[in-house]
C-alpha positions as CSV (number, residue, x, y, z in Angstrom):
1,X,37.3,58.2,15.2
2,X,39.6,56.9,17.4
3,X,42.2,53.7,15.6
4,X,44.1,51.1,16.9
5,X,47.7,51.9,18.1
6,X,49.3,50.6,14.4
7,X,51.8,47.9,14.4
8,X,55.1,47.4,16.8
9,X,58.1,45.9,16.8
10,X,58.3,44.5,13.5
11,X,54.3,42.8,14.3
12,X,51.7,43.4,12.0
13,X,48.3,43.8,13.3
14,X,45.3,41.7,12.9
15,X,43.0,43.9,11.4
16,X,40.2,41.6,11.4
17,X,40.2,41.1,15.1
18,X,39.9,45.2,15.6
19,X,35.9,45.9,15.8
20,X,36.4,49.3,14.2
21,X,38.5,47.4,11.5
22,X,35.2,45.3,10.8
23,X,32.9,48.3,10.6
24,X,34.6,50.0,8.3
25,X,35.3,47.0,6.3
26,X,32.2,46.1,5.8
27,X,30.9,50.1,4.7
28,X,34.2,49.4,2.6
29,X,32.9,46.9,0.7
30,X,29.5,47.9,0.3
31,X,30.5,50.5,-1.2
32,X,32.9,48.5,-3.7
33,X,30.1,46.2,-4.2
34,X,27.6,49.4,-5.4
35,X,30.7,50.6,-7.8
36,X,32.0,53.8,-5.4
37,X,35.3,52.6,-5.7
38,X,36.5,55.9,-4.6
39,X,34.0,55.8,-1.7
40,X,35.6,52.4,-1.1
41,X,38.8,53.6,-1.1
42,X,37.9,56.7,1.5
43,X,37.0,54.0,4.0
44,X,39.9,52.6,4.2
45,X,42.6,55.3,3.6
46,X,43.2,55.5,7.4
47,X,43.4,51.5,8.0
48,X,46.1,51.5,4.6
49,X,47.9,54.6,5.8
50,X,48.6,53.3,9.5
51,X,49.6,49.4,8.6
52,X,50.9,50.0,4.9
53,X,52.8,46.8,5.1
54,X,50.0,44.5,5.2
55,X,48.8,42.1,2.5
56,X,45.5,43.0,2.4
57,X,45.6,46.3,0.4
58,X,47.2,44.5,-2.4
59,X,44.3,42.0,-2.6
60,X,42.1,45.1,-2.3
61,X,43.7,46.4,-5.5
62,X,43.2,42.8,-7.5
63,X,39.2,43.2,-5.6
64,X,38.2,46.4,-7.9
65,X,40.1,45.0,-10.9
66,X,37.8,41.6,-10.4
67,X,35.0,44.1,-10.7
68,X,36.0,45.6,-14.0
69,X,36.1,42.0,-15.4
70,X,33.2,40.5,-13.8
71,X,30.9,43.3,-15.3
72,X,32.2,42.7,-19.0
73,X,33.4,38.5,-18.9
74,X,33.8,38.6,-22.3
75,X,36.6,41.3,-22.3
76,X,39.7,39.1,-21.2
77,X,42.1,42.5,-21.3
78,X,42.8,42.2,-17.5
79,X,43.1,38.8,-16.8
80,X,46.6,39.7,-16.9
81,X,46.6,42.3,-14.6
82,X,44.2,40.5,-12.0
83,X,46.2,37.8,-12.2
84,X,49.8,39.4,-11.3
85,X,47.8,41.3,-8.3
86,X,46.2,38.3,-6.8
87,X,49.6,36.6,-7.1
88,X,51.3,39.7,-5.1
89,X,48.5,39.4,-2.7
90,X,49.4,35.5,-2.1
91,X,53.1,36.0,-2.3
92,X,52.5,39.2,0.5
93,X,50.9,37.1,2.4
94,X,53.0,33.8,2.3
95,X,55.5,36.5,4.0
96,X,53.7,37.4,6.5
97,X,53.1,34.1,7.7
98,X,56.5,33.4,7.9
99,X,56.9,36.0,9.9
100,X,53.8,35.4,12.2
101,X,53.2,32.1,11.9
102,X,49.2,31.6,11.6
103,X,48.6,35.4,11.0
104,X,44.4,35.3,10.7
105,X,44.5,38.5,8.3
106,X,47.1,36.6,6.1
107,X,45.1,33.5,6.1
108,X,41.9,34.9,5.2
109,X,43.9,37.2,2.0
110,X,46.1,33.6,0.8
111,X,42.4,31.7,0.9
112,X,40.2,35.0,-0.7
113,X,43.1,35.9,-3.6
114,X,43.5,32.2,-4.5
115,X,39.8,31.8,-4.5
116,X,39.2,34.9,-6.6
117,X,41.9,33.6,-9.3
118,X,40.5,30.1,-9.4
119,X,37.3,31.6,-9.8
120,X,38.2,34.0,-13.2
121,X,39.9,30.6,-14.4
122,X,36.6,28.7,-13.8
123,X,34.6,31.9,-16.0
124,X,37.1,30.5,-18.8
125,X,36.9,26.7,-18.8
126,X,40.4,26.8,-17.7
127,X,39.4,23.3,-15.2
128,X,42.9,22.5,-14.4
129,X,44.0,25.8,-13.5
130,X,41.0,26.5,-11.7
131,X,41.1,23.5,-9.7
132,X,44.6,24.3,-8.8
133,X,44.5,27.6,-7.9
134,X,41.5,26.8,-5.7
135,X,43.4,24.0,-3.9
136,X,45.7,26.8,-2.7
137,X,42.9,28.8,-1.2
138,X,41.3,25.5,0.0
139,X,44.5,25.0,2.0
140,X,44.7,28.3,3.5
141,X,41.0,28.2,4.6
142,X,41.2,25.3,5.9
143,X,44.0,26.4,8.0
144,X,42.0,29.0,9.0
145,X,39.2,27.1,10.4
146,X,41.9,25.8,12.6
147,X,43.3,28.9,14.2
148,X,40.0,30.9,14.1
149,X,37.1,28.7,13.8
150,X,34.5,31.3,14.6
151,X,35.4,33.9,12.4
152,X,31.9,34.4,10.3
153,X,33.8,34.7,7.0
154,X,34.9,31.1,7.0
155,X,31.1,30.3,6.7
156,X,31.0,31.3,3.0
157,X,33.8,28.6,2.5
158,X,32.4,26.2,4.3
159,X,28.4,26.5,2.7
160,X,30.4,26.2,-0.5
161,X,31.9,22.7,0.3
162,X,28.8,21.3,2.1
163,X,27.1,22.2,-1.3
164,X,29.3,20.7,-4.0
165,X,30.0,18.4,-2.0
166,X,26.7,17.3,-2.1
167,X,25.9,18.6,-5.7
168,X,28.7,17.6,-7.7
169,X,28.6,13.8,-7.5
170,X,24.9,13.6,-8.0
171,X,24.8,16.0,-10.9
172,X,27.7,14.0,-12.3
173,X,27.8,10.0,-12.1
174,X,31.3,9.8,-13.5
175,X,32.7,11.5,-10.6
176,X,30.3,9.1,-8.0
177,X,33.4,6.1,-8.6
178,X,36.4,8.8,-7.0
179,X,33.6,10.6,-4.9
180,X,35.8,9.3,-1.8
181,X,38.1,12.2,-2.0
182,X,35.3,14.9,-1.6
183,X,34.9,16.0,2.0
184,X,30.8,14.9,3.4
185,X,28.3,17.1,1.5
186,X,24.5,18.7,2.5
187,X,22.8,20.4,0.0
188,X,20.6,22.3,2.0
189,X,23.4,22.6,5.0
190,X,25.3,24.2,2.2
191,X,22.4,26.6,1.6
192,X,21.5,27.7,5.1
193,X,25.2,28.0,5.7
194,X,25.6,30.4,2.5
195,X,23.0,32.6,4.0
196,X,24.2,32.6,7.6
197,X,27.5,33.8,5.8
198,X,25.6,36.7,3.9
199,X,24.2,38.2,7.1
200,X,27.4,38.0,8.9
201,X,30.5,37.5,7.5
202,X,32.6,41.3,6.3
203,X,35.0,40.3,3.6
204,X,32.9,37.3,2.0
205,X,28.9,38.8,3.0
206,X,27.8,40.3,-0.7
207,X,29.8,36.5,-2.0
208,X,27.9,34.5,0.0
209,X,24.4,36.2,-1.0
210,X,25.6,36.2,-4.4
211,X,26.3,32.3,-5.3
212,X,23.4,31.8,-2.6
213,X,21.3,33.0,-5.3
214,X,23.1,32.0,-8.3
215,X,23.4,28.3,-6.7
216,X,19.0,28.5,-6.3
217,X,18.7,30.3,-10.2
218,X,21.3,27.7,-11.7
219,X,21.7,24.0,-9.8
220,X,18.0,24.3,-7.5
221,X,16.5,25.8,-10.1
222,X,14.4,27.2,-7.1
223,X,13.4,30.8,-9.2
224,X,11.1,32.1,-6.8
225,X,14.0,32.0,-4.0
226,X,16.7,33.0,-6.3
227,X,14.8,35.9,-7.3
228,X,14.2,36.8,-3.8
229,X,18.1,36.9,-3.1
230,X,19.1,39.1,-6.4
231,X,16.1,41.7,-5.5
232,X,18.3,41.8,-1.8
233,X,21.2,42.4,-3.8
234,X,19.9,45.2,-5.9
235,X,18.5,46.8,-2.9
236,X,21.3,47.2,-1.2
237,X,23.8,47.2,-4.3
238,X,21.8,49.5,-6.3
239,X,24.7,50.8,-8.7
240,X,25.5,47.5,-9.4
241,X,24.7,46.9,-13.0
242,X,26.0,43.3,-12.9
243,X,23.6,42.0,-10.4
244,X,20.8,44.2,-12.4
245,X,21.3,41.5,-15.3
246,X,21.5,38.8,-13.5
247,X,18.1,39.5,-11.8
248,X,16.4,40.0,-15.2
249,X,17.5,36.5,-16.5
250,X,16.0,35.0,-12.7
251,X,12.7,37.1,-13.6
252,X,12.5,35.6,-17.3
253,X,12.8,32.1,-15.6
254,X,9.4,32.8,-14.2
255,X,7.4,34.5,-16.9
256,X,7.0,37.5,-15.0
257,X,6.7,39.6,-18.5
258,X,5.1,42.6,-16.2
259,X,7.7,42.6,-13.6
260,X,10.4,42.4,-16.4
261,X,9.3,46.2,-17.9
262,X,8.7,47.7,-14.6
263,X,12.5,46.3,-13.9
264,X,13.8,48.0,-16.7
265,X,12.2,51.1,-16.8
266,X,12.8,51.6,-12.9
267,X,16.8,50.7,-14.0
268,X,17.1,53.4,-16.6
269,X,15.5,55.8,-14.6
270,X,18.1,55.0,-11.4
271,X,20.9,55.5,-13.8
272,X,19.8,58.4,-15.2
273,X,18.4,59.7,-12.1
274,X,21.7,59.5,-10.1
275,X,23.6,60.4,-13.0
276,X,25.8,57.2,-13.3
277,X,28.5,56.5,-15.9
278,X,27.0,54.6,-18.9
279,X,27.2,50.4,-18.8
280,X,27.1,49.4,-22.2
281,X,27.0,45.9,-20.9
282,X,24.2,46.0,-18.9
283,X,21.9,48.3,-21.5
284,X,22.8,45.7,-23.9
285,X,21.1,42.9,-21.8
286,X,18.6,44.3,-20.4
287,X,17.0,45.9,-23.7
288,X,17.2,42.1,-25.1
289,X,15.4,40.7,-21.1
290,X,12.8,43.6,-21.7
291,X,12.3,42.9,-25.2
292,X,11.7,39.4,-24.7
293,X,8.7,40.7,-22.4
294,X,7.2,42.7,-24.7
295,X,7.6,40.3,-27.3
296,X,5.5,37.2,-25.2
297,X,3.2,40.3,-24.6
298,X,2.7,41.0,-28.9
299,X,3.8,44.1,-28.6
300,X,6.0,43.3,-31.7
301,X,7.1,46.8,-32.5
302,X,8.4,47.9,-29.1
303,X,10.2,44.3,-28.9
304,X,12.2,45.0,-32.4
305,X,12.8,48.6,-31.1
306,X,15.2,46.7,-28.0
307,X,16.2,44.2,-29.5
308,X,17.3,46.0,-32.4
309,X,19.1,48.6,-29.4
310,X,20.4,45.4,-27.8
311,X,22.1,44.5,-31.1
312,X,23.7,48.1,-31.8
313,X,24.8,47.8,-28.3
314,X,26.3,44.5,-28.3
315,X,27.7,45.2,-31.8
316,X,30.0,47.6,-30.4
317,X,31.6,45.7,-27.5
318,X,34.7,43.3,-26.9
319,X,34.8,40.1,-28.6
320,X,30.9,40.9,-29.9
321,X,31.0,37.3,-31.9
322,X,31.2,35.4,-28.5
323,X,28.5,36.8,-26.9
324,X,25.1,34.9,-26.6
325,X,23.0,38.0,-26.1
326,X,24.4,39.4,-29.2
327,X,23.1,36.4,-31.1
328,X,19.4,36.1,-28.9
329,X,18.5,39.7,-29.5
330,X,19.1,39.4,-33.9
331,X,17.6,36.3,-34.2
332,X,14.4,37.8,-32.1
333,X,15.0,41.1,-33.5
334,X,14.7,38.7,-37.0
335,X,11.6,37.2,-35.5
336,X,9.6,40.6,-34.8
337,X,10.2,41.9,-38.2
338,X,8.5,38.4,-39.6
339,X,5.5,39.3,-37.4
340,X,5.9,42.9,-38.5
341,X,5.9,42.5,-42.4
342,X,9.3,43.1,-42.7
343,X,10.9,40.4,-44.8
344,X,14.1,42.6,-45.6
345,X,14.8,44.1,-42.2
346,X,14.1,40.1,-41.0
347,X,16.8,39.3,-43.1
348,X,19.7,41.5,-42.4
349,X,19.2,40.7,-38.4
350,X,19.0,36.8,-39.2
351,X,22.3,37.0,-41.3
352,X,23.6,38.8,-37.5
353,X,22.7,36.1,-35.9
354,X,23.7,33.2,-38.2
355,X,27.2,35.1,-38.2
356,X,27.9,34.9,-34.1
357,X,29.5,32.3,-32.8
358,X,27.8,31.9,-29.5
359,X,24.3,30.4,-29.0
360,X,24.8,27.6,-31.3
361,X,20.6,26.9,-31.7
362,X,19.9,30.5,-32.6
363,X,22.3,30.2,-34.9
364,X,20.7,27.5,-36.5
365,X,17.7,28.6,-36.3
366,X,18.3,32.1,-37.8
367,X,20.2,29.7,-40.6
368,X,17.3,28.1,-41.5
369,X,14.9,31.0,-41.3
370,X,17.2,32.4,-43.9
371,X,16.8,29.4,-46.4
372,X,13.2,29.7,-46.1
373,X,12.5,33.2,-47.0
């Protein structure tokens, strides 16, 4: 393969305007997005090699560390760490653009790295600092619309405003008074935007497909659609055990108790099959998602058997109190031993659940289960 002369006199390249750049940037972040991370890394040795001074490799570094946290939220041990890259990212950047003035490349790492930050801030109800952050990235983007207003990846920014813009003051009256301040909003101009942006953009394409589908699962509640979007994922993302979980919880939405067993047998089988490193996480879910099928299905005894997995599982991870699965799969783990017979083995999984402090109605209602038997 034949690259790009790298950068002279004192310049650094564009990398995003380089169609060879794209191409591997793209296979790049597939392969991120399916957990290679050393594939990942393969890709773009070259690029990283040739143009070591540019910002984007240290926003690549803060990419796989956002990985490591977004598969395990309730772990908070690298907050730090994504935080401090992110922040070298923006501060590499920044310096760049001093240099060269409207750099695209820097642009598009100040808008992502902000964007990323903001986001890890919103996954812990930290508002203010998420709002913040995101102001930062808001600002660079919108910058970036001005010096490159056809670059695909500022689609994924722009579906994002049309939607909340259009979402937030109808889903929340208070904010209707100061609703001035929010640029014009179109729900389904959001939408169609989102999915333009997951066909095309390179940097933000598996983002846009992603809160596509969570956006249809969680504020549409449009199930059938979202369900479509997360099978995409998995598809092409098949590794990734995060979107796995997430497709489960769309599939519950709809009652599909037959599709739910198939899901998780086919999912152990993958990881076994391919010989993949083990996801505590994601067993832990999915045993509770497949237990709740076979539960609705009366097949008591195989529901206790995961749930009661789904427990052990859960019991052994970060922060295991927090963690609303945790709760979910003892208090039905509780209720299958009722329908089983088994007051005792009810018992010890109700006084789990009454224990956690996540899911505050299981809680109660494992409580109460408690002073009844």
């Amino acid at each position: 393969m034949i690259y790009a002369a790298p950068s002279v006199q004192g310049q650094t390249k564009i990398l995003i305007d380089d169609i060879i750049f794209s191409i591997d940037a793209k296979a790049a972040i597939d392969s991120l997005y399916n957990r290679n991370v050393e594939e990942a890394r393969d890709i773009m040795r070259p690029w990283r090699e040739d143009h070591p001074e540019h910002p984007l490799w240290a926003l690549w570094d803060g990419m796989e560390i956002w990985w490591e946290i977004l598969e395990d939220l309730e772990n908070t041990s690298m907050d730090e760490q994504f935080i401090n890259k992110m922040r070298e990212a923006d501060y590499e950047a920044s310096r760049l653009l001093r240099r060269q003035s409207d750099h695209t490349d820097a642009l598009i790492v100040r808008a992502v790295a902000n964007s990323y930050v903001a986001r890890m801030h919103a996954n812990r109800e930290e508002w203010v600092t998420s709002m913040q952050v995101g102001r930062r990235g808001y600002q660079a983007h919108q910058r970036l619309m001005e010096v490159d207003p056809d670059l695909p990846d500022n689609l994924f920014a722009e579906g994002m405003k049309l939607y909340y813009s259009a979402y937030i003051p109808e889903a929340y009256p208070v904010v209707r008074a100061v609703s001035w301040f929010l640029p014009d909003g179109d729900r389904q101009g959001g939408l169609d935007t989102l999915e333009v942006a997951s066909e095309t953009a390179v940097f933000a394409r598996p983002e846009a497909a992603y809160f596509l589908a969570t956006i249809l699962l969680n504020y549409e509640e449009d199930y059938e659609k979202a369900e479509k979007f997360f099978r995409k994922l998995i598809d092409q993302y098949p590794n990734n055990g995060y979107y796995r979980r997430q497709f489960m919880r769309t599939m519950a939405q709809l009652d599909e108790y037959a599709t739910m067993k198939a899901f998780y047998r086919e999912t152990i089988e993958h990881w076994e099959k391919n010989g993949l490193p083990e996801h505590r996480v994601m067993e832990h879910e999915l045993n509770y998602w497949a237990g709740r099928a076979f539960y609705h299905s009366r097949d008591f005894q195989t529901a206790f058997d995961l749930f009661s997995k789904s427990v052990e599982l859960g019991s052994d991870l970060i922060n295991a109190e927090d963690r609303e699965i945790l709760t979910l799969a003892a208090y039905f783990a509780g209720q299958s031993s009722e329908l089983l017979m088994q007051g005792e083995q009810a018992k010890k999984y109700y006084e789990i659940a009454a224990n956690q402090k996540a899911a505050p109605n299981a809680r109660r209602q494992a409580r109460n289960r408690l002073s009844d038997m």
